[in-house]
C-alpha positions in Angstrom: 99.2 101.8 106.9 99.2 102.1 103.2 99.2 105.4 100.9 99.1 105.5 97.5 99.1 109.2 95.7 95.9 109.9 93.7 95.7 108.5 89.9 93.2 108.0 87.3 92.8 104.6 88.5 92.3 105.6 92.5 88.4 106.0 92.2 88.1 102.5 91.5 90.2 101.2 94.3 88.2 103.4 97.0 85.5 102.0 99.4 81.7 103.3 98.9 82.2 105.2 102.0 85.0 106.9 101.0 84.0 107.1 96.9 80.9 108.5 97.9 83.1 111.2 100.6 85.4 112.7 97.6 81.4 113.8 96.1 79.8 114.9 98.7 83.1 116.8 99.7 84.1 118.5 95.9 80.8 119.2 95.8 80.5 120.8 99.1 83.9 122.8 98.3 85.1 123.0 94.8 88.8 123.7 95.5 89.4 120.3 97.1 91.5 118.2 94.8 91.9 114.7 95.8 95.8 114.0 96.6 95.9 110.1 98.2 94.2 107.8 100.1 95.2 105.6 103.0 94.4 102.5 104.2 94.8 101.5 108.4 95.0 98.1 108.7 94.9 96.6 112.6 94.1 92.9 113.7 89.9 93.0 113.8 89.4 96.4 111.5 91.1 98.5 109.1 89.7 101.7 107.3 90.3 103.9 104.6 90.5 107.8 104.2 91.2 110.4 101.6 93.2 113.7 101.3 92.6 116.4 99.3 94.8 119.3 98.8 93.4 122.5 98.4 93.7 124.8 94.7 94.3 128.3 95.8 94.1 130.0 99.5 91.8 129.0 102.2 89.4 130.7 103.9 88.1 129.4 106.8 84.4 130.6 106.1 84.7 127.9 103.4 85.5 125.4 105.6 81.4 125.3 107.0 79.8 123.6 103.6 82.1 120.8 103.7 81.4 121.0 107.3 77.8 121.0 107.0 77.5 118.0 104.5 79.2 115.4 107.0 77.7 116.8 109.7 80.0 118.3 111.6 79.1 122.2 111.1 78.8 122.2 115.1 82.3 122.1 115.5 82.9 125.0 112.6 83.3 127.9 115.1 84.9 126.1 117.2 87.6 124.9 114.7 88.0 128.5 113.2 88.7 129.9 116.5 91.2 127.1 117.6 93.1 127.7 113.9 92.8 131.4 114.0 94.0 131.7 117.4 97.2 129.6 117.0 98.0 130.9 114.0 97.9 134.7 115.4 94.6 136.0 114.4 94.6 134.5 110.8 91.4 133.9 109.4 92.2 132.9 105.7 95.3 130.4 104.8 97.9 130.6 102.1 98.0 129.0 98.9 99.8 125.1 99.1 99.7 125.4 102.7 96.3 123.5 103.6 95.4 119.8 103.0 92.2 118.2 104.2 91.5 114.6 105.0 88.4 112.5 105.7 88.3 109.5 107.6 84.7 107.6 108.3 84.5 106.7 112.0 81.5 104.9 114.1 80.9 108.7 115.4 80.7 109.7 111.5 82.8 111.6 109.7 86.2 113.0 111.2 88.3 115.7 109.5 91.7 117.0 110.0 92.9 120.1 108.8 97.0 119.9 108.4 98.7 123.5 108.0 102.0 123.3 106.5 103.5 126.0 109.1 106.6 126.4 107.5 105.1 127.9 104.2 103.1 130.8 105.7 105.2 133.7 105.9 104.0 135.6 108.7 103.9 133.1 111.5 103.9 134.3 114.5 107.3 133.6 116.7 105.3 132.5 119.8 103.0 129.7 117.8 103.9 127.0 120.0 102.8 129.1 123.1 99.7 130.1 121.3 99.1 126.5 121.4 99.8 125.8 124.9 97.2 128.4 125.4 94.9 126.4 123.3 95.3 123.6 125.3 94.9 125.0 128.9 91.2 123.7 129.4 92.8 120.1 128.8 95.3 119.5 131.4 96.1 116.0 129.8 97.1 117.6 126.6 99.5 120.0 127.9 101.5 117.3 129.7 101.4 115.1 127.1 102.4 118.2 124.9 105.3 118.8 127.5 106.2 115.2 127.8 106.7 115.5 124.4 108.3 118.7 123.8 110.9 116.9 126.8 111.2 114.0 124.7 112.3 115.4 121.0 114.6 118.1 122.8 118.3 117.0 122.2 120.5 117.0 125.2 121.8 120.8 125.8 119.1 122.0 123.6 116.5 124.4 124.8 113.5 123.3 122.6 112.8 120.3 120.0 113.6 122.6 116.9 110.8 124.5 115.4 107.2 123.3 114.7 106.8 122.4 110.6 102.7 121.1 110.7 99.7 121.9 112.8 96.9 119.8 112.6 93.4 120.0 113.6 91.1 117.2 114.4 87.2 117.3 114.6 84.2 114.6 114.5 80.6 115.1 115.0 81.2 114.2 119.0 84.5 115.9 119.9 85.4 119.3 119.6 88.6 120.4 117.8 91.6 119.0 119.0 95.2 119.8 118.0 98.1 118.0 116.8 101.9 119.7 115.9 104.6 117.6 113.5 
């Protein structure tokens, strides 16, 4: 894996699919500002996508014409409700809190929304429950979020520390699913 922060240069090293992504998607919402690019390399594929930070706060409202132009406004209600509901009800995000990133996939477009959680003021205190709550119609994500939580949690500590991102993940053929740093 590869990332190299945006430059004047950085258009010309992007694939079409990706080039023709950062249009569609400033054009769809005008307060994404392209931030880097990454490229996944493995043994028989490799694939490129972009991140955007976002200029000023987020609303998740906004989210739907971005949503719409890569075809994954199905999941829009579903994603707002998974965000909101972790995040204790909030429906519009802090400035420099937010960054998007698009990544073309054989199911089309996926998008992850990452939430810097440590720059919101008015977290709540029980976020991590909240997303345990989140999770309950997936058994297999709440062990592997356990397994996790068992694994990162020093010896004679009671938890891993505290939770810094919260990331969403949605493509046109899976629902929101969600992701903690």
């Amino acid at each position: 894996q590869v990332t190299y922060a945006w430059g004047p240069q950085t258009t010309e090293s992007l694939t079409l699919p990706i080039h023709d992504a950062v249009q569609m998607a400033v054009a769809a919402m005008p307060s994404l500002r392209p931030a880097l690019t990454t490229i996944n390399c493995g043994r028989s594929f490799g694939n490129q996508e972009i991140t955007f930070s976002v200029e000023g706060a987020v609303r998740l409202d906004d989210l739907r014409p971005l949503m719409d132009r890569f075809g994954l406004g199905g999941q829009h209600t579903r994603l707002v409700n998974a965000l909101a509901f972790v995040l204790g009800a909030r429906f519009t995000l802090p400035p420099d809190t937010t960054l998007v990133t698009l990544r073309p996939t054989t199911a089309g477009m996926e998008m992850r929304i990452d939430v810097n959680l440590e720059a919101i003021p008015d977290i709540p205190a029980n976020v991590a429950s909240l997303l345990q709550l989140q999770m309950v119609e997936r058994p297999q994500s709440v062990a592997a979020l356990e397994r996790w939580v068992g694994a990162m949690t020093p010896v004679g500590f009671l938890s891993p520390g505290s939770l810094s991102v919260l990331s969403v993940i949605v493509r046109p053929d899976l629902g929101p699913r969600l992701a903690i740093d």
